[in-house]
C-alpha positions as CSV (number, residue, x, y, z in Angstrom):
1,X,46.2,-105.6,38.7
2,X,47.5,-105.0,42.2
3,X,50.4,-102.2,42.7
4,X,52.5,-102.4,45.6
5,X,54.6,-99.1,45.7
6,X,57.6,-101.0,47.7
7,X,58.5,-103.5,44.8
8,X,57.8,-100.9,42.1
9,X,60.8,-100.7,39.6
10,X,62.2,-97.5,40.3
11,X,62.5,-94.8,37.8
12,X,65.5,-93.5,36.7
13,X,65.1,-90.1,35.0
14,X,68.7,-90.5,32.6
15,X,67.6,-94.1,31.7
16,X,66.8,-94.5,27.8
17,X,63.2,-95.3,27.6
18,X,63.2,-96.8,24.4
19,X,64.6,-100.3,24.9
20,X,65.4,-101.9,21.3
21,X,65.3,-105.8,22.0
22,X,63.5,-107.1,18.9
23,X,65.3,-106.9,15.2
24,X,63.7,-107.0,12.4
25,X,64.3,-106.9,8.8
26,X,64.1,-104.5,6.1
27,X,60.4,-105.8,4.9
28,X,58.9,-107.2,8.2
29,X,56.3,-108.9,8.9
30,X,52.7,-107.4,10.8
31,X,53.2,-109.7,13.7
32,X,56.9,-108.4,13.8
33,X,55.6,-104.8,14.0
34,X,53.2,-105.0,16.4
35,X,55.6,-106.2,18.5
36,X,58.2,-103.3,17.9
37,X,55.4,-100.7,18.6
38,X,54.3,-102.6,21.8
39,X,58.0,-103.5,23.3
40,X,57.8,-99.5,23.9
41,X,54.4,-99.3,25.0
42,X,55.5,-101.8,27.5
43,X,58.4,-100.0,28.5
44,X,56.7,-96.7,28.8
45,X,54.2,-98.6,30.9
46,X,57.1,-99.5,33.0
47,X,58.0,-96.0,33.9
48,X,54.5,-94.8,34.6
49,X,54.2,-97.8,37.2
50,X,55.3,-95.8,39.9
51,X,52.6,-93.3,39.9
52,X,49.8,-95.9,39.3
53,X,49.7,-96.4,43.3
54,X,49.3,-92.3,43.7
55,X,47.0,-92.2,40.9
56,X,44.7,-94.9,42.8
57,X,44.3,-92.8,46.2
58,X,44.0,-89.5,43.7
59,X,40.9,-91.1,42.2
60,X,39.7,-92.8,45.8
61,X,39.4,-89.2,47.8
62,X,39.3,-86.6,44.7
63,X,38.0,-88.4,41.5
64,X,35.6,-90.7,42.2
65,X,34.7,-91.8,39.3
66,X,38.1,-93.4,38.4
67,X,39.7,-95.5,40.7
68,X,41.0,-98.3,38.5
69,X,44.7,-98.1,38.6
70,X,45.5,-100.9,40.8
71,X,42.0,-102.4,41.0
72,X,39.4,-103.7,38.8
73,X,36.3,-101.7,39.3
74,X,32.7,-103.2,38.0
75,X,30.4,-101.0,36.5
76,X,27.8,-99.7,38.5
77,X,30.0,-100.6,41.7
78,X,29.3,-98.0,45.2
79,X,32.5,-95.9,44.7
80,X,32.7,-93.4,48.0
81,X,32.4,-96.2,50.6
82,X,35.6,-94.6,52.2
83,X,35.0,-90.9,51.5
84,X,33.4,-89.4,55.2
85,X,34.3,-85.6,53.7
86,X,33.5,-84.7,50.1
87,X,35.1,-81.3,49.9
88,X,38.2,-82.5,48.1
89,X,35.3,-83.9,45.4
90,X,33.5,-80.6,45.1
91,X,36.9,-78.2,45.4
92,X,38.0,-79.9,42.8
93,X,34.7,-79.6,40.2
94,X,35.1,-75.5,41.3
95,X,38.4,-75.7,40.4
96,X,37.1,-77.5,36.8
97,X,34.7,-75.1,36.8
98,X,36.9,-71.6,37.3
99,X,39.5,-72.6,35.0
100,X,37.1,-74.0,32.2
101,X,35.3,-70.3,32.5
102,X,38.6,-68.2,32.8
103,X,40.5,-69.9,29.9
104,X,37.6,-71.2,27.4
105,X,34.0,-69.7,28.5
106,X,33.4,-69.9,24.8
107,X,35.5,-69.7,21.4
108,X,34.4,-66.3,20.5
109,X,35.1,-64.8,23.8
110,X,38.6,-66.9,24.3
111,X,40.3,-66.3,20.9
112,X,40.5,-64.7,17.7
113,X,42.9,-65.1,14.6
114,X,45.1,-61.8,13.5
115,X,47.6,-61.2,10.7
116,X,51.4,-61.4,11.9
117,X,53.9,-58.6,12.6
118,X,56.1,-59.9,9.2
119,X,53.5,-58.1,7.7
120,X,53.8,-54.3,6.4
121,X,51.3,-52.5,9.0
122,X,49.6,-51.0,6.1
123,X,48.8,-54.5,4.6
124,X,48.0,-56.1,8.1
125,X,45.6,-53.2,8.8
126,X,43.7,-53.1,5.0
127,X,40.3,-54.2,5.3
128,X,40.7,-57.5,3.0
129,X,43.3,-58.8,5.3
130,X,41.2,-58.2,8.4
131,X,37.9,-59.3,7.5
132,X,39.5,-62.3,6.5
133,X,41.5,-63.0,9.5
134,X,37.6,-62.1,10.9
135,X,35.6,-64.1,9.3
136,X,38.4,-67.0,9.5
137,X,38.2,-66.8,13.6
138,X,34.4,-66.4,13.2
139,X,34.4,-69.9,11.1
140,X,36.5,-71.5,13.7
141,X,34.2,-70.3,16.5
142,X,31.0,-72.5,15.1
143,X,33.0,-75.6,14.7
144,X,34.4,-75.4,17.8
145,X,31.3,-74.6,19.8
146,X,29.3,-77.3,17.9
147,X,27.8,-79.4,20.2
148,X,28.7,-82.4,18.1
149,X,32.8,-81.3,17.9
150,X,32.7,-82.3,21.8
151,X,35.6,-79.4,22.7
152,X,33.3,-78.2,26.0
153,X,32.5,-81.6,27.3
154,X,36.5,-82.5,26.7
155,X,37.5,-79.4,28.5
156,X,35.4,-80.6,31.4
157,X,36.6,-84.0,31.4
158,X,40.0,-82.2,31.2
159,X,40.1,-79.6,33.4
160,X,38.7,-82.5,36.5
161,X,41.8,-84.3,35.6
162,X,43.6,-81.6,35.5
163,X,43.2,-80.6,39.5
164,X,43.2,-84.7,40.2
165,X,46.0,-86.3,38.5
166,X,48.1,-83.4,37.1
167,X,47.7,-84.9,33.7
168,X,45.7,-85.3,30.9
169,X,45.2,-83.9,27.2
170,X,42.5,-83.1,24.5
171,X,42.8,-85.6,21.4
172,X,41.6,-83.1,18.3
173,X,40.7,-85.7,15.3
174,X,39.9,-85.2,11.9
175,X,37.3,-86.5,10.2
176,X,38.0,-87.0,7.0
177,X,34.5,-88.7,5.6
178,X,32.4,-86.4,3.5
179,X,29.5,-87.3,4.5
180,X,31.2,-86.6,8.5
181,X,28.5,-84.0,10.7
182,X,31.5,-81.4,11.6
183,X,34.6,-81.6,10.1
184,X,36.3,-82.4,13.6
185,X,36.5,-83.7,17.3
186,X,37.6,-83.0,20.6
187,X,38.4,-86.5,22.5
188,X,39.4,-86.0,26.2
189,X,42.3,-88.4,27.2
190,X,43.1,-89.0,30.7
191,X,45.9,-90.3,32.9
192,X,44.5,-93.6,33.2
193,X,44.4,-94.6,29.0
194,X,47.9,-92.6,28.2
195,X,51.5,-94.0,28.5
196,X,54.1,-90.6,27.6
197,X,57.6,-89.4,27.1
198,X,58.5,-86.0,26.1
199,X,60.8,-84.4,23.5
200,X,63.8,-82.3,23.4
201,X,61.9,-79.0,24.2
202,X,59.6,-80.5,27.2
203,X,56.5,-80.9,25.3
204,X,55.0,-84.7,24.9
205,X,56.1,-85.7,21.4
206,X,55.1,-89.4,22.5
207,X,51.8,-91.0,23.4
208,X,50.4,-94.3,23.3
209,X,46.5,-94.6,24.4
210,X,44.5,-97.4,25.4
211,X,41.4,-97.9,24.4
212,X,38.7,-101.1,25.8
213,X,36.7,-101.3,23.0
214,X,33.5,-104.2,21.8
215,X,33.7,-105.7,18.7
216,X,31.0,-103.6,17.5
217,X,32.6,-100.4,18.1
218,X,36.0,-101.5,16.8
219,X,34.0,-102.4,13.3
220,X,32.0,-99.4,13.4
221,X,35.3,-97.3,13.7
222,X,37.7,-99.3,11.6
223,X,35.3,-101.2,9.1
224,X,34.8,-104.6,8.9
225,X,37.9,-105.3,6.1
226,X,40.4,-104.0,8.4
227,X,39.4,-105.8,12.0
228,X,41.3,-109.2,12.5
229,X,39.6,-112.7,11.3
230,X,39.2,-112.9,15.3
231,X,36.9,-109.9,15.5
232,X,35.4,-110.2,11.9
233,X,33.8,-114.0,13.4
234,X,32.7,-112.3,16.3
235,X,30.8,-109.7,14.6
236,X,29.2,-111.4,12.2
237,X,28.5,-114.3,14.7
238,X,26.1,-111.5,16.8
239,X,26.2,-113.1,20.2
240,X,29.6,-111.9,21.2
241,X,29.5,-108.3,19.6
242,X,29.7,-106.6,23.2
243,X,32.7,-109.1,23.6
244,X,35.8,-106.7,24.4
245,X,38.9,-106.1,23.4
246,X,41.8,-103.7,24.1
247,X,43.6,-101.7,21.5
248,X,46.7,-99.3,21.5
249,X,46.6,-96.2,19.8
250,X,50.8,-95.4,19.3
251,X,51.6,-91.3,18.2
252,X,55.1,-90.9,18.0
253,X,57.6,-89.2,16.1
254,X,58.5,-90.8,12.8
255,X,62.5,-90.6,13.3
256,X,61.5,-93.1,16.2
257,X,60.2,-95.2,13.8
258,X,62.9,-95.0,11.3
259,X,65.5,-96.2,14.2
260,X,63.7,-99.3,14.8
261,X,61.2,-99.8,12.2
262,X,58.7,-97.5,10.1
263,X,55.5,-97.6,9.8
264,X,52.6,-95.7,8.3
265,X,53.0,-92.9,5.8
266,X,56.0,-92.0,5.5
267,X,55.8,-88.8,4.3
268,X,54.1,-87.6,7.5
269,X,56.9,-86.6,10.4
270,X,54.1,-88.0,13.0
271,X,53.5,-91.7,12.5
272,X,50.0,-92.9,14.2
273,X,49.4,-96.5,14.3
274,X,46.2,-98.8,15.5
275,X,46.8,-102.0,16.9
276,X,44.6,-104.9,18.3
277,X,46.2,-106.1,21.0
278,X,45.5,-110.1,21.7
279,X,45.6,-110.7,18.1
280,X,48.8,-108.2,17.3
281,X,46.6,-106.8,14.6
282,X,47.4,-103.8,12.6
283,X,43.8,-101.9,12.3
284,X,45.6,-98.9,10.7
285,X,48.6,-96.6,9.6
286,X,49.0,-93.2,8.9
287,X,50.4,-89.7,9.7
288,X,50.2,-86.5,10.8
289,X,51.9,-83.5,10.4
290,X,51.9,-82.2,13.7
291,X,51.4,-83.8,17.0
292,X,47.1,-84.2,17.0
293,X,47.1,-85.1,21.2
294,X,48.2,-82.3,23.4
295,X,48.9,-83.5,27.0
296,X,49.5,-80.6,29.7
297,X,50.6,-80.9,32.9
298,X,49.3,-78.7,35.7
299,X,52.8,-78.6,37.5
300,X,56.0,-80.4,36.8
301,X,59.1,-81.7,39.0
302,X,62.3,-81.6,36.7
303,X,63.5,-85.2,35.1
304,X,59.3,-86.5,35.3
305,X,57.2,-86.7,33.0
306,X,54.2,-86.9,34.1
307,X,52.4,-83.9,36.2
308,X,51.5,-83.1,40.1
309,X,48.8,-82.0,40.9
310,X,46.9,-79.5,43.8
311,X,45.1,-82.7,44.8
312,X,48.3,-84.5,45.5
313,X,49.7,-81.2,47.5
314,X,46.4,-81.5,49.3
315,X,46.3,-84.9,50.1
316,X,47.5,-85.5,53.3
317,X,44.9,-82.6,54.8
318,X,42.3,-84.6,52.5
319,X,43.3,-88.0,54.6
320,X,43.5,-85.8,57.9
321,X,40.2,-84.3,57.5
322,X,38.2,-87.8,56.5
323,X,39.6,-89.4,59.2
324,X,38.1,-86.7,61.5
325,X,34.9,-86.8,60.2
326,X,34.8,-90.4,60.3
327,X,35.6,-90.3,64.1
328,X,33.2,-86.8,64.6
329,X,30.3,-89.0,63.1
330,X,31.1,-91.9,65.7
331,X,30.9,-89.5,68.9
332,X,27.9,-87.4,67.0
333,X,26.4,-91.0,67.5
334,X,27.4,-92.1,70.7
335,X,26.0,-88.8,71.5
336,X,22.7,-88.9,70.0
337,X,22.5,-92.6,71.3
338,X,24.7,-93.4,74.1
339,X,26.2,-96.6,75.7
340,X,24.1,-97.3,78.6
341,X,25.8,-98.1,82.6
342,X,23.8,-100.8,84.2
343,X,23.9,-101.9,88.0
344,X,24.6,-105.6,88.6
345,X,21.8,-105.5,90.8
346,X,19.2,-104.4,89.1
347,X,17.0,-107.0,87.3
348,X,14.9,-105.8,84.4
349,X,12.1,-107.2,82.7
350,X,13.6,-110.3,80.5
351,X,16.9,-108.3,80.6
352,X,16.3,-106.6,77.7
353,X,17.2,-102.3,77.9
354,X,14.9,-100.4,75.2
355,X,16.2,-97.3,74.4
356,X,13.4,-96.7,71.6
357,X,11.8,-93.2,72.3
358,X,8.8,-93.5,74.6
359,X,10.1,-96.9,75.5
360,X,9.1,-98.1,79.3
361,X,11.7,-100.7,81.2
362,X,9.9,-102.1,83.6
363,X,13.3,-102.6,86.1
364,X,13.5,-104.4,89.9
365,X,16.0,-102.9,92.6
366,X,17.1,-104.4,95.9
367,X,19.9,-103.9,98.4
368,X,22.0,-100.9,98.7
369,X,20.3,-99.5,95.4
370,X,17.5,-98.9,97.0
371,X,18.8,-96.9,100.2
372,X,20.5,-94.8,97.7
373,X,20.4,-92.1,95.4
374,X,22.2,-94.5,92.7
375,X,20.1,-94.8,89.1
376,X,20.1,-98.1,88.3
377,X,20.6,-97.2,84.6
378,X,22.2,-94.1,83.2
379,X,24.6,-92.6,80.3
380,X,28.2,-94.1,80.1
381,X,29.6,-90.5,79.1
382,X,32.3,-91.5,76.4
383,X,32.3,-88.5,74.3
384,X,33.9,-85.0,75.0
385,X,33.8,-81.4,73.7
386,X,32.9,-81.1,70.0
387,X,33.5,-77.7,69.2
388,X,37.3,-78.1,68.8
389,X,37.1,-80.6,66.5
390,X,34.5,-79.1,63.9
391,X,36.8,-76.4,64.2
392,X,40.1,-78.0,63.2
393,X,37.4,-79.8,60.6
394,X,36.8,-76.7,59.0
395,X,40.6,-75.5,59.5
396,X,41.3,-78.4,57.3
397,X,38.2,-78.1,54.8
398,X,40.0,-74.2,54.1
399,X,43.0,-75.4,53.4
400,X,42.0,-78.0,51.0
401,X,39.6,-75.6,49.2
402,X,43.2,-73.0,49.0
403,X,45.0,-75.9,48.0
404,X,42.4,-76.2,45.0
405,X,42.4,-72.1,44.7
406,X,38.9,-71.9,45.1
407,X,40.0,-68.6,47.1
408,X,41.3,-67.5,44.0
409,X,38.8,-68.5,41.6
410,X,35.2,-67.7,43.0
411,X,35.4,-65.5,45.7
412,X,32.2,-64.1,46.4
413,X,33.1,-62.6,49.5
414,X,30.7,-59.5,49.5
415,X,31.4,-58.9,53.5
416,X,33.3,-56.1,53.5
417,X,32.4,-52.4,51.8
418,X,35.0,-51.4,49.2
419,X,35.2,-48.7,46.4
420,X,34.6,-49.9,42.9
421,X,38.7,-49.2,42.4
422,X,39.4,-51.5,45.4
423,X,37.3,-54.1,44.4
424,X,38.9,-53.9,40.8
425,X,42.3,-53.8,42.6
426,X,41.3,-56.7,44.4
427,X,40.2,-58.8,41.5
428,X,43.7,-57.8,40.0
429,X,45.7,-59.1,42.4
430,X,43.7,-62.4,42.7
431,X,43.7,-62.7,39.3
432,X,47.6,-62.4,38.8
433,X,48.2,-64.8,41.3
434,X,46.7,-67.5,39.2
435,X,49.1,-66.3,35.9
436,X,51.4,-69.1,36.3
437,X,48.8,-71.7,36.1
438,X,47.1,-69.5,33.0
439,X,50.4,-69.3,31.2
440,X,50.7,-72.9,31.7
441,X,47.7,-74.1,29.8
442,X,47.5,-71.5,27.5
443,X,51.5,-72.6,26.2
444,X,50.6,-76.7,26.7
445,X,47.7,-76.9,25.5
446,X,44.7,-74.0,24.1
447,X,47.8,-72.1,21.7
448,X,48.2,-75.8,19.7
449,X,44.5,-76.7,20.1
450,X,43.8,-73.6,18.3
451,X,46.1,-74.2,15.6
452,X,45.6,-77.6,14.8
453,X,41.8,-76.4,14.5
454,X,43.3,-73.9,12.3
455,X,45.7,-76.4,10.0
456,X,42.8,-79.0,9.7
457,X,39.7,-76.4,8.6
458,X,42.2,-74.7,6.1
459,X,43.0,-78.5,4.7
460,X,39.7,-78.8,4.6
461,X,39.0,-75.1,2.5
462,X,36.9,-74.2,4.9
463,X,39.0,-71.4,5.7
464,X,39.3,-69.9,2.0
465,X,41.4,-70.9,-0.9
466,X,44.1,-69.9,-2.6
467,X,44.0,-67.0,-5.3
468,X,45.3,-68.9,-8.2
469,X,43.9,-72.5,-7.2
470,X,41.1,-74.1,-9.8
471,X,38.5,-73.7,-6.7
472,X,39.2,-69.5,-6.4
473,X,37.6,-69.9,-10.2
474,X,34.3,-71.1,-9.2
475,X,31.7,-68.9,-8.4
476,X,31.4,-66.9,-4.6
477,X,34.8,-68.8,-3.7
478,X,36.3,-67.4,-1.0
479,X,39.6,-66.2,-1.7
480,X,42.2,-65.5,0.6
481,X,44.1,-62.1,0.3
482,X,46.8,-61.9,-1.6
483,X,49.3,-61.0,0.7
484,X,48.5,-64.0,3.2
485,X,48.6,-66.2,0.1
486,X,52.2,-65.3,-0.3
487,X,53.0,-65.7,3.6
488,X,51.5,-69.4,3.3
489,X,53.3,-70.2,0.0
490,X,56.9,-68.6,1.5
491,X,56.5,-71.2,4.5
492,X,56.3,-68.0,6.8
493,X,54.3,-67.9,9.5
494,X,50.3,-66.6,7.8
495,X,48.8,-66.1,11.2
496,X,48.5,-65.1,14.5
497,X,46.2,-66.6,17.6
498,X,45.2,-63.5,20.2
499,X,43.9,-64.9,23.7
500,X,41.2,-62.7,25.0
501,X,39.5,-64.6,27.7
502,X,38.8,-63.5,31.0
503,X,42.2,-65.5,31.9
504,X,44.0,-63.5,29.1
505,X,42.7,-60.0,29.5
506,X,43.6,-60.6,33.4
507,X,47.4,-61.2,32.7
508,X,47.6,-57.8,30.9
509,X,45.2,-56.1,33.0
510,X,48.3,-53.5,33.9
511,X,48.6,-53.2,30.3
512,X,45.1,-51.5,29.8
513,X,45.3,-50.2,33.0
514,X,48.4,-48.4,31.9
515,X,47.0,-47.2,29.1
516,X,43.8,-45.3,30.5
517,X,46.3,-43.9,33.2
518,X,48.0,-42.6,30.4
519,X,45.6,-41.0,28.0
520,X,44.1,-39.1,30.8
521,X,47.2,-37.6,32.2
522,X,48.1,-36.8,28.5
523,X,44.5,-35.2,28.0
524,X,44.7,-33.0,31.0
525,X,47.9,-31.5,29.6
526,X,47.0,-30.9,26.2
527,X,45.0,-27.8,28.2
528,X,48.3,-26.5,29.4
529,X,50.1,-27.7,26.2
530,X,48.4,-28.7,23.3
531,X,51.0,-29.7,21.0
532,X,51.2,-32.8,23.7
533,X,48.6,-35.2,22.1
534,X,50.6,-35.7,19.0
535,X,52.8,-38.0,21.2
536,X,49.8,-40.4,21.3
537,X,49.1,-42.8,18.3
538,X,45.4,-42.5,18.9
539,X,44.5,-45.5,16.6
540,X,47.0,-47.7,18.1
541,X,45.8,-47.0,21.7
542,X,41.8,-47.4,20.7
543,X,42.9,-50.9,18.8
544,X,44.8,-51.5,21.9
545,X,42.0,-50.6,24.3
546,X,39.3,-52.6,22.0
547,X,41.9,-55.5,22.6
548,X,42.5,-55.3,25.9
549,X,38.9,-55.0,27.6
550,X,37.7,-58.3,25.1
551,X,35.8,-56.4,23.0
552,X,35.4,-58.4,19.7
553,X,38.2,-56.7,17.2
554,X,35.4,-56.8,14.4
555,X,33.8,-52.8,16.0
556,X,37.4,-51.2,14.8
557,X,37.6,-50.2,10.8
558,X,40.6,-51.0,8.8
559,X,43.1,-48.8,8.0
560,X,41.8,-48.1,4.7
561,X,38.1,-47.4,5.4
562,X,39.5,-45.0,8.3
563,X,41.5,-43.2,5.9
564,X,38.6,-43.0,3.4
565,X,36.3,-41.7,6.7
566,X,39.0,-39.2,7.7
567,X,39.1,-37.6,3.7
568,X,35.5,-37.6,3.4
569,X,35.0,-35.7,6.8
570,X,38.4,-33.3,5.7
571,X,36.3,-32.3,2.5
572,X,33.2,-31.6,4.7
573,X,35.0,-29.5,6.4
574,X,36.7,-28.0,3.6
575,X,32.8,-27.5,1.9
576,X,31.5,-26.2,5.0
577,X,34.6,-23.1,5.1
578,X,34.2,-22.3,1.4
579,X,30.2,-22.1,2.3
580,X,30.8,-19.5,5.2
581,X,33.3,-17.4,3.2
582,X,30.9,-17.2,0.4
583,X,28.3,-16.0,3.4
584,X,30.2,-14.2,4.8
585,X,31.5,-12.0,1.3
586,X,27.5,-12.0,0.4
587,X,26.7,-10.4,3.7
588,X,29.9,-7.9,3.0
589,X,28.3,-6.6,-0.6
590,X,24.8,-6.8,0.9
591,X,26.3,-4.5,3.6
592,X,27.8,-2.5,1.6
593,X,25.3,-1.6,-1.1
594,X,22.4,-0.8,1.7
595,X,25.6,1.4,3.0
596,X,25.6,3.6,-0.3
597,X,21.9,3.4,-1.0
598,X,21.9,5.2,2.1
599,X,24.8,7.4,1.3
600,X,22.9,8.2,-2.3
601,X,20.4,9.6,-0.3
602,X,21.7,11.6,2.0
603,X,23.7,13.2,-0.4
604,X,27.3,12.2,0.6
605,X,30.1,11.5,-2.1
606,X,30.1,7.6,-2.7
607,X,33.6,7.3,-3.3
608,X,34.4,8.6,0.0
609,X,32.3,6.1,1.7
610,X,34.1,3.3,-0.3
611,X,37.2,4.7,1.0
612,X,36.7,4.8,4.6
613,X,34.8,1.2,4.4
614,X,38.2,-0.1,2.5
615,X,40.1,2.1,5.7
616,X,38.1,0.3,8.3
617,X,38.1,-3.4,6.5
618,X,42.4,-2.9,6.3
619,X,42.1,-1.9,10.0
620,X,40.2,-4.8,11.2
């Protein structure tokens, strides 16, 4: 469809965007549902229509690859005809690429799973707690790196939309067959399939997603008993299975439902509901406890929605720029093969000018040409200076690449000799000046990814089970720990998720920085005063310091096993003194009995001897 941004409706921000126009009773009909769930789909679709218009030129000059928002693209179509500068494109894939390897460069280096605060600090730091908390993060890591979960190729798709559009979210879907390869997926969503609105706290509560799908894949996902008689006939018929169709994906929150009709299980406080379109077809209900689609946006303007984006603060430099290298590659032309002046008078062979290299035109002159020094053909000079304008060229090209923080995110500027501690100042400072945009994804959108992960492999008892459930019975069960058994069962909060990516380690860089600064001015005191160290929780700092530098937490013991080192290495110690005094007293009596073998035979008195070594022993 074609969007003209002059007659789009215009969005009020207080409006109500669930419009209620359609009544139906208390046991209505499929037809009448469908149409309840897609009366708000419609109106959501109503307030995205604005953006549709920026979202086209987005995907024209930044994102190539999707440029369907107000026109219909065929596959396979040329889709950079217009693009004379691609360094919008390519700023934007480094900007993909630094974020993807700041915040997620893989799930053992970007999180790990710790016990809470709630609990004692002598039960958090036991062994049995942390090796489960361990192994738990070390279980999540596989299935999220799996190839076949799809999280890194998500990310990508993600993170590209993320720096084009301002939107977009990771879809993370349980699969619930047994026979199913990994227990979960990862399914990128985009701003072009999602229609949103947002709850009370500014997080997207709501989101319908389109999805053009053939007839075979609607029956491979949804089976062939739940498709519409429409689709079933095309199926089976086998000419038409590539035949497509469009169908709505609705996740919303069930009190929506309530208001104006439930659906799906209704024991779930997320209803989820999939609906073929042209036929108003109900392929299937359910629920979910939590919101399963997690939609971030990279920056937001109060009373939107939906997100801006650093290709929309860079566009008009990106328009400026393309226009400049449009017009540079004209003159570069003109240039390289210029429009020719040719006298009136001058007849050349069949009036034809080659300008082919090596070319001969074979030309006849009369009159005042030839009494003069006049060329009878020569270079119509059209084209000035170029150096200005590559320079204002690559003015532009810098700002765009800033606008994209490619400054930010991989400078490799090696130019300039610094110390290793400016260098590491350096990266500090470049690194902090990214923490907004850090904080933001890491509160949107990694922090829930991770614990949906978590919620659906513990549903699953892939993360342990419970100490008094019939599975803990069977033999080499993994049983959870007692005491995080009892936080799960209280409704309390079992676990916590600890960032340590290079984006996460950056924004507490001061924090270990602190910390070194610290024990070393501590340590060159305890010379002066030695009773200064017992200011400094030693363990605390080295957990701290493990933590800090993304060391994996797994190198530091538990509380337990460092008590049990500390006792072992107190009674060596303990052995080791009781063995010298016993030395030392045998090499007193061994003394002292050469000392009156001596005195025997010399002839001196041997309690006198005695007497002085007593005298000499009380001295010393």
């Amino acid at each position: 469809m074609s969007v003209d941004p002059h007659v789009d409706p215009v969005y009020d921000p207080f409006a109500m965007p669930l419009q209620v126009t359609t009544k139906i009773g208390p046991n209505p009909t499929m037809e009448e549902r469908c149409n309840k769930v897609m009366e708000r789909h419609r109106s959501l679709k109503a307030m995205k229509a604005p953006w549709l218009y920026t979202y086209q030129l987005l995907g024209e000059f930044i994102m190539t690859r999707k440029q369907d928002f107000t026109i219909h693209i065929t596959p396979g179509m040329f889709l950079t005809g217009k693009i004379f500068d691609s360094t919008a494109p390519m700023a934007n894939h480094r900007l993909a690429s630094g974020l993807l390897g700041a915040l997620w460069p893989n799930s053992q280096r970007a999180f790990c799973i710790h016990a809470p605060q709630s609990m004692p600090k002598e039960v958090r730091e036991s062994s049995d707690v942390k090796d489960y908390f361990e192994r738990c993060s070390h279980v999540m890591s596989e299935v999220m790196d799996d190839p076949k979960s799809g999280l890194m190729l998500a990310l990508e798709e993600y993170f590209y939309d993320q720096g084009a559009f301002g939107v977009s979210g990771i879809y993370v879907k349980e699969n619930e067959s047994v026979n199913a390869e990994v227990p979960l997926q990862y399914v990128a969503v985009d701003a072009k399939k999602i229609t949103i609105a947002e709850g009370p706290d500014g997080f997207v509560d709501t989101c319908y997603i389109e999805r053009e799908m053939t007839f075979r894949q609607v029956v491979q996902e949804y089976g062939l008993a739940s498709v519409s008689q429409y689709i079933r006939d095309g199926f089976i018929d086998g000419n038409r299975q590539e035949e497509k169709v469009m169908v709505v994906h609705a996740i919303e929150p069930r009190a929506d439902r309530q208001i104006i009709g439930g659906f799906g299980n209704a024991n779930l406080p997320i209803a989820s509901i999939h609906i073929e379109v042209n036929q108003n077809h109900i392929l299937r209900e359910s629920g979910y406890k939590k919101m399963p689609v997690f939609i971030t946006r990279f920056w937001k303007t109060m009373n939107e929605v939906y997100g801006r984006s650093p290709g929309m603060e860079a566009m008009p430099d990106i328009l400026e720029v393309n226009e400049m290298r449009e017009a540079s590659i004209v003159a570069v032309e003109k240039l390289l093969n210029p429009p020719l002046l040719v006298l009136s008078d001058g007849s050349l062979g069949g009036q034809v000018i080659n300008t082919s290299a090596g070319a001969i035109s074979v030309h006849n002159v009369s009159g005042r040409i030839a009494n003069s020094n006049q060329k009878p053909i020569e270079p119509l000079v059209t084209v000035g200076e170029m150096k200005d304008t590559y320079l204002e060229i690559e003015r532009l090209q810098q700002i765009i690449k800033d606008n994209f923080f490619n400054d930010l995110l991989t400078d490799l500027n090696n130019t300039s000799r610094m110390t290793l501690g400016e260098a590491n100042i350096r990266n500090q400072l470049r690194g902090q000046s990214l923490n907004t945009i850090y904080a933001r994804q890491i509160g949107e959108l990694f922090s829930r990814l991770v614990e949906r992960t978590f919620d659906i492999l513990f549903k699953q008892k892939k993360l342990g089970v419970l100490p008094n459930s019939p599975e803990a019975r069977q033999r080499g069960a993994w049983i959870i720990p007692q005491a995080v058994a009892q936080l799960m069962a209280s409704g309390q909060e079992a676990y916590k998720i600890r960032f340590v990516s290079p984006a996460a380690r950056t924004m507490r860089s001061e924090e270990l920085t602190g910390i070194q600064q610290s024990l070393t001015a501590v340590a060159n005191l305890a010379g002066v005063v030695p009773d200064i160290m017992d200011n400094i929780d030693t363990d605390e700092a080295a957990r701290l310091i493990v933590e800090l530098t993304g060391a994996p937490m797994s190198i530091i013991h538990g509380n337990d096993v460092i008590d049990a080192l500390r006792k072992n290495k107190a009674a060596v110690q303990q052995q080791q003194a009781s063995l010298a005094q016993q030395e030392q007293s045998s090499l007193i009596a061994k003394h002292t009995g050469q000392a009156a073998e001596a005195a025997v035979k010399a002839g001196l008195p041997i309690q006198e001897l005695f007497g002085n070594q007593q005298q000499n022993a009380q001295v010393a």
